[in-house]
C-alpha positions in Angstrom: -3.7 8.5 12.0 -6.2 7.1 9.9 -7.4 8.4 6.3 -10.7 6.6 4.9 -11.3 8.2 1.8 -14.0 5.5 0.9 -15.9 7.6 3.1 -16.3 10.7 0.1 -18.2 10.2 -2.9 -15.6 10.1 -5.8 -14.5 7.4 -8.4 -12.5 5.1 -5.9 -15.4 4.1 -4.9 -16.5 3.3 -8.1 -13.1 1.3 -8.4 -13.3 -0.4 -5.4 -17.1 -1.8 -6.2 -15.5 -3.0 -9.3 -12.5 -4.8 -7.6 -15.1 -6.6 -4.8 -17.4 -8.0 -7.9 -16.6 -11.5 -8.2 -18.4 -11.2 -12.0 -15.5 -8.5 -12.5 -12.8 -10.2 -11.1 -12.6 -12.8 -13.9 -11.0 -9.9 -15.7 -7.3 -9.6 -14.4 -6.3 -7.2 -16.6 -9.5 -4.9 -15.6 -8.7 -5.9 -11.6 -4.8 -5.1 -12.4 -5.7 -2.0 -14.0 -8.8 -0.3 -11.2 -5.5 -1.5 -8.3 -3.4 0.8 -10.3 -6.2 3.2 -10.7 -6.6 3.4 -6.9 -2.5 3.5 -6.2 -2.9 6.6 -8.3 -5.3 8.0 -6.3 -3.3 7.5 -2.9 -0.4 9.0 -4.5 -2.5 12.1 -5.0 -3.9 12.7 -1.7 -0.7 11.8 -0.2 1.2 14.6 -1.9 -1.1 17.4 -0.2 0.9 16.4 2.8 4.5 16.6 1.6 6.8 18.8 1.9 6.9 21.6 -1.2 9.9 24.2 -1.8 9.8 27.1 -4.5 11.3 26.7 -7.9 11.7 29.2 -10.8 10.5 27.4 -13.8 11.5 29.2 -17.4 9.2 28.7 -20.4 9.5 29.7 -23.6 7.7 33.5 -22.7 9.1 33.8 -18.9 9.6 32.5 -15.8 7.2 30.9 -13.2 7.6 30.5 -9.7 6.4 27.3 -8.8 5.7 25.2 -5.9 7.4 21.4 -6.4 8.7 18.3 -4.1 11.5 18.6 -1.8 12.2 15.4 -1.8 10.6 12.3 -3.5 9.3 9.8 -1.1 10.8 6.2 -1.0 8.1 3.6 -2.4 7.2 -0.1 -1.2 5.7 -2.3 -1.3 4.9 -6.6 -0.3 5.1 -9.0 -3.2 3.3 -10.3 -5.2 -0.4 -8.4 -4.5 1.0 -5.5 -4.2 2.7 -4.8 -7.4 -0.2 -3.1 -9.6 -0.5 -1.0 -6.4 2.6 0.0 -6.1 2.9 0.9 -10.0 -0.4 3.4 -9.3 1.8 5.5 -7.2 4.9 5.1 -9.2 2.9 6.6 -12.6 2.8 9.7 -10.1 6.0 9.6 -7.6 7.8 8.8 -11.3 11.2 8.9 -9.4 11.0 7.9 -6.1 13.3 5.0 -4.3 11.5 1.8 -5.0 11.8 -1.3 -2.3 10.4 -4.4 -2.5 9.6 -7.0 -0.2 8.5 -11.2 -0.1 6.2 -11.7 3.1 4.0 -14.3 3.1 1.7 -16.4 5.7 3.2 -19.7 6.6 0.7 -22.3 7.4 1.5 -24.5 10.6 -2.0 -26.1 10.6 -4.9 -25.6 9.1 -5.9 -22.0 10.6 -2.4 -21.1 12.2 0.3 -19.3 10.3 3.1 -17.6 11.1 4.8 -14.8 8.6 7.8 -15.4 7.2 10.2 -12.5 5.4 11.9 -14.0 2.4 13.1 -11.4 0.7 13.8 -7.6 1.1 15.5 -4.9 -1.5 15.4 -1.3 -0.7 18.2 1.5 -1.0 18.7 3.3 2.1 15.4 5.1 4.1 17.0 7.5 6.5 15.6 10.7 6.6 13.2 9.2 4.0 9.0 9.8 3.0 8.2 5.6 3.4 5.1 4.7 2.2 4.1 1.3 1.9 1.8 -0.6 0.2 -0.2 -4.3 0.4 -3.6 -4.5 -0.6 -5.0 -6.0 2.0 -4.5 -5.3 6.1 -5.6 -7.8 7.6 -4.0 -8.6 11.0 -1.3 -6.6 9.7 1.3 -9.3 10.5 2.7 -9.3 6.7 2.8 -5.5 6.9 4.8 -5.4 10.1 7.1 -7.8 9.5 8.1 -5.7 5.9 8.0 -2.8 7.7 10.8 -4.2 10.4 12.7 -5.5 7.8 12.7 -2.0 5.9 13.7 -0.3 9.4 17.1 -2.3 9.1 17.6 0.1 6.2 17.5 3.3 8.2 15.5 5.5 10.0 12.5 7.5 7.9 11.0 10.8 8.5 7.8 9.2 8.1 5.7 6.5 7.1 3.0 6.0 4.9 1.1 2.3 5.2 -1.4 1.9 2.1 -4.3 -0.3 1.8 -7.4 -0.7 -0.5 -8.6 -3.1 2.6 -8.3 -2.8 6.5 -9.9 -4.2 9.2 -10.0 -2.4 12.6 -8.1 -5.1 13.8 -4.9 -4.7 11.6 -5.0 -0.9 12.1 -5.0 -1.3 16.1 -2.0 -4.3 16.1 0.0 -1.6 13.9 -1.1 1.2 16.0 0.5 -0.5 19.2 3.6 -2.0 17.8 4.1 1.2 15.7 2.9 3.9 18.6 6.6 5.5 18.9 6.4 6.6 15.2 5.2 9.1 12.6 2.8 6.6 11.4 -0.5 7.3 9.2 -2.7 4.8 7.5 -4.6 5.4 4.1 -7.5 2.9 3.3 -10.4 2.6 0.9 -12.7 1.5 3.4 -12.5 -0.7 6.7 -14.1 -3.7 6.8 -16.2 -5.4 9.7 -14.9 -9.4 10.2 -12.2 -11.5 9.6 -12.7 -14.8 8.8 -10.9 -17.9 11.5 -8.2 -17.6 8.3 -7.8 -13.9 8.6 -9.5 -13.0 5.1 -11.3 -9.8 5.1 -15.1 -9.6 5.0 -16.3 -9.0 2.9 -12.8 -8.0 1.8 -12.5 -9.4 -2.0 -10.1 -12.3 -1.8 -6.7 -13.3 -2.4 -5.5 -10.3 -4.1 -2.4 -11.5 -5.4 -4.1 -14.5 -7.2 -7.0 -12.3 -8.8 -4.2 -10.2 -9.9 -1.9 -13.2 -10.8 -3.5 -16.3 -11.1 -3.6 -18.8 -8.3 0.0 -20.0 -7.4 0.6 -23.4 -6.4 1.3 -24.3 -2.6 2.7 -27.6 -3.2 1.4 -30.9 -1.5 
């Protein structure tokens, strides 16, 4: 149900130490860039679980018989945080179905928030690999939403929820709302708290604005 592959000694880690260093983290392009890193990872050990079929494949001094995807999963993934995440996975999954979705936390008062779907473009999922990506699982509110919204769309084989960051919070809430399905979770590590604002800790901020730049909220 759950796959922590922080918890093997390999270079995500190393990319993951970089992405928490707020002396790092000045460096968009190098944060952009270790997200991608890490998407590509995810796409990797997510293949082993595919499904394969045989292929003859001619060179130039015979043929091969070789084992390739059936099928190429559908990708998504929540704006904007997730995009260098999502274009990880893509550098592998090179011609997968690509969906994209606006979810975002609406603030009511100073600690409450509500999550509002905005936006949602996806081809059709039935029968489909989903995997889905947002940085950060939190409560897993935004991820549940994007996930219902994408369920409109058809009904997939599977589905895939990535995140470099989870809190054993966000994976139960997605657990129980989620418990009918085919559902696995892949995460760097699992964090400990939340804070009363529902940021990871230690977590390693606002994702989307160390990717980004800070947006502006408005008065």
């Amino acid at each position: 149900m759950v796959k922590e592959l922080g918890k093997q000694n390999s270079i995500l880690n190393q990319f993951l130490a970089e992405l928490r260093d707020e002396s790092i983290q000045k460096d968009r392009l190098r944060f952009r860039t270790n997200m991608e890193r890490i998407g590509e990872i995810f796409a990797y050990e997510i293949s082993k679980e595919l499904e394969y079929v045989e292929k003859d494949v001619v060179s130039s001094l015979g043929t091969a018989k070789m084992m390739v995807l059936k099928n190429q999963p559908l990708l998504a993934t929540v704006l904007r945080a997730g995009l260098p995440l999502h274009k990880g996975m893509l550098n592998f999954f090179d011609r997968a179905g690509n969906a994209f979705v606006s979810a975002y936390r609406k603030y009511d008062h100073d600690e409450d928030f509500i999550i509002k779907l905005d936006y949602l473009s996806s081809p059709g999922i039935d029968n489909a690999v989903l995997i889905i990506s947002d940085p950060m699982l939190a409560t897993g509110g935004s991820l549940s939403a994007s996930i219902k919204g994408l369920l409109e769309k058809g009904e997939p084989a599977e589905i895939h929820i990535v995140s470099v960051l989870a809190t054993k919070e966000g994976i139960d809430n997605l657990k129980k709302k989620f418990s009918k399905r085919k559902l696995k979770i892949w995460t760097c590590a699992i964090d400990d708290e939340l804070t009363a604002k529902a940021y990871i800790v230690p977590g390693l901020g606002d994702a989307g604005d160390l990717a980004f730049g800070e947006k502006y909220d408005g008065p």
